[in-house]
C-alpha positions in Angstrom: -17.9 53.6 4.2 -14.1 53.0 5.5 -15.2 49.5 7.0 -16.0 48.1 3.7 -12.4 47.9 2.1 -11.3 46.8 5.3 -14.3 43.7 5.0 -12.4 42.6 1.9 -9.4 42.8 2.9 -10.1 40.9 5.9 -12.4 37.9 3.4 -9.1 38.2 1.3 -6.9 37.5 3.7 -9.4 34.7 4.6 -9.1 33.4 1.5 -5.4 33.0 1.2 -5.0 31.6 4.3 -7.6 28.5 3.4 -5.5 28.0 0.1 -2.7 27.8 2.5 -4.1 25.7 4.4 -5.6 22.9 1.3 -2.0 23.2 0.1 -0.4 21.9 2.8 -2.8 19.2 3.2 -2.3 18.4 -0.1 1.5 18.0 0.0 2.0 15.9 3.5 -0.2 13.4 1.5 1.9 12.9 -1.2 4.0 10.0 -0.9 7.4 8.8 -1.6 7.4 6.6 -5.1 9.7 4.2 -3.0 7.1 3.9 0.0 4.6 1.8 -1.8 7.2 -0.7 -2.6 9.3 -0.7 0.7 5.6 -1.4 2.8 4.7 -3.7 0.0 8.0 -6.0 0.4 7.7 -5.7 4.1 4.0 -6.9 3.9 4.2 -9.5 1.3 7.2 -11.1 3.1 6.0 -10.9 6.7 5.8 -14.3 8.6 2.4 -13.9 9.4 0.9 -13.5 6.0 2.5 -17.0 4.8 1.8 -19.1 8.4 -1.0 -20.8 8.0 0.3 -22.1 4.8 3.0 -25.2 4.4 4.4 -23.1 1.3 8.1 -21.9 2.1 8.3 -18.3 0.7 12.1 -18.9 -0.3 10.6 -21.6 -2.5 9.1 -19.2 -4.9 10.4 -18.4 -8.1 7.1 -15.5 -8.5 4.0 -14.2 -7.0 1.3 -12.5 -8.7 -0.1 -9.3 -7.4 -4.0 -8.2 -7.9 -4.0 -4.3 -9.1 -7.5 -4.0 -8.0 -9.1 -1.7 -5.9 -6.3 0.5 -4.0 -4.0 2.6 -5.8 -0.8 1.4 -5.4 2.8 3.0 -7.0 4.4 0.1 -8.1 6.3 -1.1 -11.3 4.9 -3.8 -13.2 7.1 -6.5 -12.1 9.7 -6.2 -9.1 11.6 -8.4 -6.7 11.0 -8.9 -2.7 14.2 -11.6 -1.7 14.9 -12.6 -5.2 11.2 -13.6 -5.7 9.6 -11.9 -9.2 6.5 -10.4 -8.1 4.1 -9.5 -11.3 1.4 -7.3 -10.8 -1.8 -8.3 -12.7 -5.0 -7.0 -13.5 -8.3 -8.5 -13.0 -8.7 -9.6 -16.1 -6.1 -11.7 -15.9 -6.3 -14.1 -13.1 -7.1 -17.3 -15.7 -2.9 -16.4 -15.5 -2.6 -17.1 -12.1 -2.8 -21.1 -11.9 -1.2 -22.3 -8.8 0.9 -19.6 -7.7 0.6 -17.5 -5.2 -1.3 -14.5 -5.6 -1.7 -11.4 -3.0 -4.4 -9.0 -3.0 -3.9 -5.8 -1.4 -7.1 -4.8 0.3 -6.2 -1.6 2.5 -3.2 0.7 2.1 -3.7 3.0 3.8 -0.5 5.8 4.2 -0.6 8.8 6.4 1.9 11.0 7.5 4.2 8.4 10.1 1.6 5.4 9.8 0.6 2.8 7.7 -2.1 0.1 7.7 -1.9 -2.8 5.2 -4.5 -5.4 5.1 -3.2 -8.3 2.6 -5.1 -11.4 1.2 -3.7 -14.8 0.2 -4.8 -17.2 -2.5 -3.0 -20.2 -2.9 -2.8 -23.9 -3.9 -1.9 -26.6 -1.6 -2.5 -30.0 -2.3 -4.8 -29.2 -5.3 -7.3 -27.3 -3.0 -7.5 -23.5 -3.4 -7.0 -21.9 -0.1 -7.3 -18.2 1.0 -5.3 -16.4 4.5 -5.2 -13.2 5.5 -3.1 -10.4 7.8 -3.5 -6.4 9.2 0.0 -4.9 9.5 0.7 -2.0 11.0 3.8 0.5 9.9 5.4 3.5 11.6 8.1 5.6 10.0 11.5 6.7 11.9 12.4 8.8 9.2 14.3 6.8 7.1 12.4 3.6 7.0 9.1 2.0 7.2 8.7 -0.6 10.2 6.4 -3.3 11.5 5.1 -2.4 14.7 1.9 -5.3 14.8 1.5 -8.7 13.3 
């Protein structure tokens, strides 16, 4: 008869610990409202992203950004080296015309490590052309860096 308030005390204590335990899961995979943004610019920006192209990215006045398929925590419109990025939805690409617009196909954001997979759609000479790039991030603590191209 005595082992049976020890039983629940024992699936109690069980049970706690679990909650624990989905709690701090839960908060190391929050993120900072800055780090979508500061892997964003990094990505956007990055050399290898614009190389196969002949467009000079401090030529650009704006680039649109697809909001379509990964979550992202972004304002509506910001700036990456004075350029106006606007982020758009998918019912509006007939907005798009010939500039520039990025689609964000993995962001992926755990712990110290990112992985960004970007695609590019852009205009040269006329013809519609489409690039792509994988970066990998690593935080130091105070800021995201590149570690692949």
């Amino acid at each position: 008869m005595n082992d049976q308030p020890i039983n629940l005390r024992v699936l109690l204590l069980l049970v706690i610990a679990f909650g624990i335990s989905l709690y701090a899961r839960a908060q190391n995979n929050v993120r900072n409202p800055n780090t979508d943004s500061e892997i964003l610019s990094k990505a956007i920006t990055d050399s290898t992203l614009w190389e196969n192209t002949s467009i000079p990215l401090e030529s650009l006045s704006e680039i649109y950004l697809l909001d379509h398929g990964v979550t992202l925590d972004v304002p509506e419109q910001f700036t990456i080296q004075g350029i106006l990025i606007k982020v758009i939805q998918k019912n509006q690409l007939s907005l798009v015309g010939d500039t520039p617009l990025v689609q964000v196909h993995t962001f992926n954001v755990e712990n110290e490590a990112a992985l960004v997979r970007l695609y590019l759609r852009y205009v040269e000479n006329g013809v519609e052309k489409n690039t792509n790039t994988e970066l990998w991030f690593n935080n130091d603590g105070a800021n995201w860096n590149l570690i692949t191209k």
